[in-house]
C-alpha positions as CSV (number, residue, x, y, z in Angstrom):
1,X,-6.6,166.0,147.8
2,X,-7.7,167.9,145.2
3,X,-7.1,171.6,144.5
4,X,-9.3,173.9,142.5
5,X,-8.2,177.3,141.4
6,X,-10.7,180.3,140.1
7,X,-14.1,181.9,140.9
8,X,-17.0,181.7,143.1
9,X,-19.5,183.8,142.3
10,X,-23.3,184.1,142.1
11,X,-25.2,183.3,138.9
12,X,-28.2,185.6,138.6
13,X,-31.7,184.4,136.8
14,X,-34.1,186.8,136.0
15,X,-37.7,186.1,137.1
16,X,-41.3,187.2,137.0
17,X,-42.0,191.2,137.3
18,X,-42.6,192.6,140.1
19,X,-44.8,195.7,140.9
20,X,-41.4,197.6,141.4
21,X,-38.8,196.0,139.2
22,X,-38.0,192.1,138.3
23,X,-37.6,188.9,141.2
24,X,-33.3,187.7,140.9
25,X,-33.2,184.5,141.8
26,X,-29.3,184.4,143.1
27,X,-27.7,181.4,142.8
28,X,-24.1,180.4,144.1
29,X,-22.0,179.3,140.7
30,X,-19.1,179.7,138.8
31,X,-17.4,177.1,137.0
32,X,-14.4,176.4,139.2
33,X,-16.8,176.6,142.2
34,X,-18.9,174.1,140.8
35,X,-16.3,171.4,139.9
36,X,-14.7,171.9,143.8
37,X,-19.2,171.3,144.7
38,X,-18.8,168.7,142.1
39,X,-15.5,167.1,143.5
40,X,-16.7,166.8,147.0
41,X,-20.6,165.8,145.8
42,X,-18.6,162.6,144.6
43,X,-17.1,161.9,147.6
44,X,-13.6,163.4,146.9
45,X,-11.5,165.4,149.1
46,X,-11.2,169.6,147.8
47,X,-10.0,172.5,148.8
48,X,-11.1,175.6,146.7
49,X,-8.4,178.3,145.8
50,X,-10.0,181.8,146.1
51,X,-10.1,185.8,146.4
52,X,-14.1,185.6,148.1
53,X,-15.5,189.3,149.2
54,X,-16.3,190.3,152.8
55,X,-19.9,191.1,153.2
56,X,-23.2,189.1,152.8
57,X,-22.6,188.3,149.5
58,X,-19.1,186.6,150.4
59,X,-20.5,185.2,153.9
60,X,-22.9,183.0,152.0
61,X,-20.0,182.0,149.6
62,X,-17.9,180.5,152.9
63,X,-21.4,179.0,154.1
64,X,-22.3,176.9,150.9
65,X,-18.5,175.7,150.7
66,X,-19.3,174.3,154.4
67,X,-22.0,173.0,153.9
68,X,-20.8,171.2,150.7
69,X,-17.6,170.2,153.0
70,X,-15.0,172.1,150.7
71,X,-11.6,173.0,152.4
72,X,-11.3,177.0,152.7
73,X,-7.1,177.2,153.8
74,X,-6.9,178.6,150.6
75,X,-9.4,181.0,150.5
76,X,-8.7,184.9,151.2
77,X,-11.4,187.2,151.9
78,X,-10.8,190.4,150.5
79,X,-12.1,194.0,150.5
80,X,-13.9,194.1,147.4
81,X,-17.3,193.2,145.8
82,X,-18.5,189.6,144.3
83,X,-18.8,188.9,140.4
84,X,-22.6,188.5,139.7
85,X,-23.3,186.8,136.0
86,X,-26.7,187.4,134.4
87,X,-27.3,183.8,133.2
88,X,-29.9,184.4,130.3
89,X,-32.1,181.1,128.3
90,X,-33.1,180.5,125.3
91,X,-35.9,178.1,124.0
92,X,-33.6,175.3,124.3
93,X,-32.6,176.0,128.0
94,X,-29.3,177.0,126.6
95,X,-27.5,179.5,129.0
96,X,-25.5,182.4,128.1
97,X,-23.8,184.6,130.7
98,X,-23.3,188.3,131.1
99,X,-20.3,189.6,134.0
100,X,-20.4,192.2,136.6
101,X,-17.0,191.7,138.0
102,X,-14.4,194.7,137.2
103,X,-12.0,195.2,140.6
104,X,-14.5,192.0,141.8
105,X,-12.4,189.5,144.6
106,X,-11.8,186.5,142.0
107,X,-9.5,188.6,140.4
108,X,-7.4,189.7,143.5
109,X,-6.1,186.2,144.9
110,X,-2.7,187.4,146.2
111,X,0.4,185.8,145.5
112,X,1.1,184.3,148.8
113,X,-1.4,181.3,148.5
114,X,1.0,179.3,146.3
115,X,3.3,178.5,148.9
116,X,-0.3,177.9,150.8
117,X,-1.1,174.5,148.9
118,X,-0.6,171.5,151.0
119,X,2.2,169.0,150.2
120,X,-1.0,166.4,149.9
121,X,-1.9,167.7,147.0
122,X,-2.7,164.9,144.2
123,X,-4.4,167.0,141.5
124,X,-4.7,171.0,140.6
125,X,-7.4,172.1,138.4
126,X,-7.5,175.5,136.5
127,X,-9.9,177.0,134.6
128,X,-12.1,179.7,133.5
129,X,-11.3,183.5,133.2
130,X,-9.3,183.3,136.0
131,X,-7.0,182.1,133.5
132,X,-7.1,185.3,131.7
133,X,-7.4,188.3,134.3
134,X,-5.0,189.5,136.2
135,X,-3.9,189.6,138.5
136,X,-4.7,186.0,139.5
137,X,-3.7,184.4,136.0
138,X,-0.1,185.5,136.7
139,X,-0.9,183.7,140.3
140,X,-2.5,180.6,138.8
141,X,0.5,180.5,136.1
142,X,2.7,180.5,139.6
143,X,0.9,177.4,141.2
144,X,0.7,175.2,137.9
145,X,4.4,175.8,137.3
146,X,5.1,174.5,141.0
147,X,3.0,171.8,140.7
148,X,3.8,170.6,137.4
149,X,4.9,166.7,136.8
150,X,4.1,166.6,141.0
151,X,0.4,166.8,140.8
152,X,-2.6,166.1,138.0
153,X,-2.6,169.8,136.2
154,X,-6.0,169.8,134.9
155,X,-7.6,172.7,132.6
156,X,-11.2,173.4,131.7
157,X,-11.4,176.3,129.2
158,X,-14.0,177.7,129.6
159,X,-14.4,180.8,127.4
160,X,-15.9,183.8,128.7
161,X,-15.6,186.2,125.8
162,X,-17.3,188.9,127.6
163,X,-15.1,188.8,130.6
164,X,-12.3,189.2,128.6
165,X,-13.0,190.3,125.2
166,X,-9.1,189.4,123.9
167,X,-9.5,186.3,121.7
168,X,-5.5,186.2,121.8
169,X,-5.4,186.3,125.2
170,X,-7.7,183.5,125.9
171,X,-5.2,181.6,123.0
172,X,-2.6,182.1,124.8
173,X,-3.4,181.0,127.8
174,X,-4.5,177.6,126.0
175,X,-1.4,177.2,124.6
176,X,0.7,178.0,127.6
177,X,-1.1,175.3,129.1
178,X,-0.9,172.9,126.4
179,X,2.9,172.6,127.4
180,X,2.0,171.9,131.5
181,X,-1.7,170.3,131.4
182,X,-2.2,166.4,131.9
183,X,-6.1,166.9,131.1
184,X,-7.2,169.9,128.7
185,X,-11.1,169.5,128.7
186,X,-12.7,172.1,126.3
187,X,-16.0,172.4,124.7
188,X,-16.8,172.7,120.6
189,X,-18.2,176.0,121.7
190,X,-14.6,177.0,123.2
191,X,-13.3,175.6,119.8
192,X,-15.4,178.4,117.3
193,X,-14.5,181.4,119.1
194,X,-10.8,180.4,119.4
195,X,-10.0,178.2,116.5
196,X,-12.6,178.9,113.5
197,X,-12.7,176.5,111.1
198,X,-9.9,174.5,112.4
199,X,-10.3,171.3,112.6
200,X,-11.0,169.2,116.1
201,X,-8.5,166.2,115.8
202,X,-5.6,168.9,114.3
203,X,-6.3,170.8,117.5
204,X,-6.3,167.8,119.7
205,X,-2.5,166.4,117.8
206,X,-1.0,170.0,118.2
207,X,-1.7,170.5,122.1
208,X,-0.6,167.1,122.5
209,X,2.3,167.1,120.6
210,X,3.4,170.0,122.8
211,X,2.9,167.8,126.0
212,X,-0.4,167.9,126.8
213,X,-1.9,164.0,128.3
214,X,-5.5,163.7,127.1
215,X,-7.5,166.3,125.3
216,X,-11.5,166.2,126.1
217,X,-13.7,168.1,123.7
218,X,-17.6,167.8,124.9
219,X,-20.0,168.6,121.8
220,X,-23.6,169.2,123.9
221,X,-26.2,167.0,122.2
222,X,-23.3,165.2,120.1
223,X,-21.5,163.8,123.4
224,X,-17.9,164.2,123.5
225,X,-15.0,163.0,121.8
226,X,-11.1,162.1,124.0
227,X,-7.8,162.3,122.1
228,X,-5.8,159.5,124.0
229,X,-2.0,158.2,123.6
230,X,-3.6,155.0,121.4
231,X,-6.0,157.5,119.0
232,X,-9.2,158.9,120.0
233,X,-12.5,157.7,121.8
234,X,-16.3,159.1,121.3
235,X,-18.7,159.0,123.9
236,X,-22.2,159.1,123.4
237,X,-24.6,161.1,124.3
238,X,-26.9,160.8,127.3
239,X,-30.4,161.1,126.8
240,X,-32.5,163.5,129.2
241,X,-35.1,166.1,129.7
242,X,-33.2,169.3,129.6
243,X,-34.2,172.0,131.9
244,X,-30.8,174.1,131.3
245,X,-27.1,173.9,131.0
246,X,-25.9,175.7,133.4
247,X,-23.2,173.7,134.9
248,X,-23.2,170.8,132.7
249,X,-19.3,171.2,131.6
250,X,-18.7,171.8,134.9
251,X,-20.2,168.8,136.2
252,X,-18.6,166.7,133.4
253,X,-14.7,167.5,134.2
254,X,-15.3,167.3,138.4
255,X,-17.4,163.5,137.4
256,X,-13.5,163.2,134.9
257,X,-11.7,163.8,137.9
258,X,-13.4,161.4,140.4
259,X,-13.4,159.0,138.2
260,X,-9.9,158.8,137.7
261,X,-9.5,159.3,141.7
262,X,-11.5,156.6,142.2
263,X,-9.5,154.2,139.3
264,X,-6.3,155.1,141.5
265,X,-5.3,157.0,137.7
266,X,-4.4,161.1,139.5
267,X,-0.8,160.7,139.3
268,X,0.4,162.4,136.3
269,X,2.1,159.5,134.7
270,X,-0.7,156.7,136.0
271,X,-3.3,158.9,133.9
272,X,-1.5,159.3,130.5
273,X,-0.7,155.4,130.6
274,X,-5.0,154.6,131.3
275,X,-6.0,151.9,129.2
276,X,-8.9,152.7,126.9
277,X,-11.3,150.8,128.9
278,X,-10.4,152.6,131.8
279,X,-11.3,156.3,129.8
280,X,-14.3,154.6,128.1
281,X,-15.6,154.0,131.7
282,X,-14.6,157.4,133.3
283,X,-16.1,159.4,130.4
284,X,-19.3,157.6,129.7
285,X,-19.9,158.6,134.1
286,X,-19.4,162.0,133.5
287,X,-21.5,162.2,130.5
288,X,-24.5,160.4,133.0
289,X,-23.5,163.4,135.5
290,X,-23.4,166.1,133.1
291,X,-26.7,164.4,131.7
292,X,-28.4,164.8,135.7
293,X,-27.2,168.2,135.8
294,X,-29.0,169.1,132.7
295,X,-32.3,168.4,133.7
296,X,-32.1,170.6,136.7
297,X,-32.2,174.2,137.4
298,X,-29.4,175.5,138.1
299,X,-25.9,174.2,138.9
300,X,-27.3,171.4,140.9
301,X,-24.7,168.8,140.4
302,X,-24.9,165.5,141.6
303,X,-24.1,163.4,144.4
304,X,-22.7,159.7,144.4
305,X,-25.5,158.1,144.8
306,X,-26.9,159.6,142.1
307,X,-24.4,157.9,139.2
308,X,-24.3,154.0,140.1
């Protein structure tokens, strides 16, 4: 079973006037939510790892992850409100997010759930700024020391500089991870705000050289490049009619980890010794799924029949 740790929130569009204001189109999001929608889409077993609020907005939070068939024992409801993020487009569909979520419930998860995680556990993915707020970092930094060299330790970064402003502390939370992570997935993006002018593949040989399996770097339009233990691997880019991007990286690492799941390549060990065929394969899928999800509105990820 898989285990994903961070936010669920709701990702807020902007829409046509209205004679009093402006139409919100609300939509259920956030990046560790949508690789646990991804996960199960695919036909994997996953339990999300939570704070969720009480109230309607939380309510419909606990609906969509049954309806999507996501485990909820590690889900706490709490007394506090639900992070909203203004999702914003430009010409190109490109999406860029602004964060009401001070005090918000993602940030709360108490301490308690890391003795929660079932012994079943085959994989634990981190992510996002719940990485980088506490008090849950300090909580997440709990469950990936316990499940270290046990379970798939998977990391999306995921920056979210107006979350948490602290370039530093987004570094080093990359590097602490660099030391426990099998699978560091990051985008080029993530790479200029932390790492200006420093090169990819020097990045990619230092986190590995501190322990780290496999480095992923997706590039948008340019594909995405692996660093594995026999050099590193480009994949291509998928051709489609872009809509927006909201939830393509997402889409990308939960089609990463069901591949692998579906190889029989979770186990810590059974992943770092893949043969390159067997990344070529898993990566070139979840560029066709990020590639789906791009030419939706919306973090509309796909489902396995959708990627043959």
């Amino acid at each position: 079973m898989f285990v994903v740790c961070g936010e669920a929130l709701f990702d807020v569009f902007a829409g046509d006037r209205t004679p009093a204001g402006l139409a919100l189109d609300a939509r259920i999001g956030g990046s560790p939510f949508n690789v646990a929608m991804g996960l199960a889409r695919l036909g994997q077993p996953v339990s999300l790892c939570a704070g969720i609020a009480r109230g309607a907005l939380g309510d419909r939070l606990m609906q969509a992850l049954a309806e999507e068939r996501i485990g909820t024992g590690l889900v706490r409801r709490l007394d506090a409100p639900a992070t909203l993020s203004l999702v914003g487009l430009d010409n190109q569909g490109v999406a860029s997010y602004s964060f009401y979520g001070h005090g918000a419930a993602d940030r709360l998860l108490p301490a308690e759930v890391v003795d929660a995680v079932p012994e079943d556990t085959a994989a634990v993915h981190v992510g996002s700024y719940t990485m980088v707020v506490e008090p849950v970092a300090s909580v997440h930094r709990a469950l990936v020391q316990r499940w270290q060299g046990r379970a798939l330790v998977s990391h999306d970064v995921n920056v979210r500089l107006n979350v948490e402003p602290s370039i530093d502390r987004w570094r080093a939370a990359v590097d602490w991870m660099a030391g426990r992570a099998d699978l560091l997935k990051l985008s080029d993006e993530d790479a200029a705000l932390l790492y200006p002018g420093e090169a990819a593949d020097a990045l990619a040989a230092g986190w590995r050289a501190r322990g780290t399996g496999v480095v992923v770097m997706t590039r948008g339009a340019q594909g995405a490049r692996a660093w594995l233990a026999g050099g590193p691997l480009d994949v291509p880019p998928v051709p489609t009619p872009l809509v927006d991007t909201v939830g393509a990286g997402d889409t990308f690492q939960a089609a990463m980890l069901a591949g692998l799941a579906e190889r029989g390549l979770l186990g810590p060990a059974a992943m770092r010794a893949a043969p390159r065929a067997a990344w070529e394969a898993v990566l070139g899928w979840a560029a066709r799924a990020a590639a789906l999800t791009c030419a939706r509105r919306g973090a509309d990820l796909p489902r396995r029949p959708d990627l043959p």
